[in-house]
N, C-alpha and C positions, 0 to 999 in steps of 0.2 A: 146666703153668706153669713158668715158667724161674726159675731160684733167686735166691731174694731176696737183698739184698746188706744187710740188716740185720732183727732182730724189731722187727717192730710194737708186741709189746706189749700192752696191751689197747686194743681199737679201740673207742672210742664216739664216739658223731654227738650235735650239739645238733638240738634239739625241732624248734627249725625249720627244717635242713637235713635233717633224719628223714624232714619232714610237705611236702617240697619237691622234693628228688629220685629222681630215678628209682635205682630200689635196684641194678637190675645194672651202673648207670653206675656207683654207687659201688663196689660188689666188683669190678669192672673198674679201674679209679683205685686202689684199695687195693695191689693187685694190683701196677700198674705203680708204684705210688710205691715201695713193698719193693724191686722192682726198679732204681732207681735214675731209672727214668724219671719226671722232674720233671715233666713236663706243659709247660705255655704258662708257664713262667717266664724273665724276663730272663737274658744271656750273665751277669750277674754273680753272679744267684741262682743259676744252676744251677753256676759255680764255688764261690760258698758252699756247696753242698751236698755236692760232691765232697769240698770240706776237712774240711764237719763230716762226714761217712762215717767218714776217717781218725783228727778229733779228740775225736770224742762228744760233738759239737756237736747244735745242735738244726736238723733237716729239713724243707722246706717246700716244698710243691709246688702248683700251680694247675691245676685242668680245668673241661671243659663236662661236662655229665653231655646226654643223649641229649633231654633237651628245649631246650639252649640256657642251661642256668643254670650260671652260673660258681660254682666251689666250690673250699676249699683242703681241705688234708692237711698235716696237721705233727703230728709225734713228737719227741717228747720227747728232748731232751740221751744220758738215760738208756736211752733204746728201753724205758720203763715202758708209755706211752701216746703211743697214736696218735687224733689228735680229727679228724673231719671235722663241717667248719661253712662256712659262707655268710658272705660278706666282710663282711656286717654283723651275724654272729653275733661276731665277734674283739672 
């Protein structure tokens, strides 16, 4: 694994992104969001992301997970917690 550019934190998933996607999709996505790769986010979110890296801002990131279901990733301001949930979990 290639070194992550910030802690996670404690990861937890809601109920229904748990009972939804596929599990190595998400420790894959986990994986690459540490890493700084945002996923399928807009030129302007993944500049937001760059600055909050620098200002301990808060990080957000979008994927497919391996059956086709779109999912986010965001940690906390603080790198306390990192939540994955399904766009209608938010």
């Amino acid at each position: 694994m290639a070194t992550a550019k910030f802690p996670l934190g404690r990861t937890v998933i809601t109920k229904n992104a748990a009972n939804t996607l596929a599990a190595i999709s998400v420790k894959e996505c986990l994986e690459r969001h540490a890493q700084g790769d945002w996923g399928d986010v807009c030129k302007e979110d993944r500049q937001s992301n760059e600055e909050a890296l620098k200002e301990g801002l808060r990080l957000f990131s979008s994927y497919m997970d391996s059956k086709g279901t779109k999912f986010w990733i965001i940690t906390e301001h603080d790198r306390s917690v990192t939540t994955v949930l399904l766009p209608e979990d938010y």
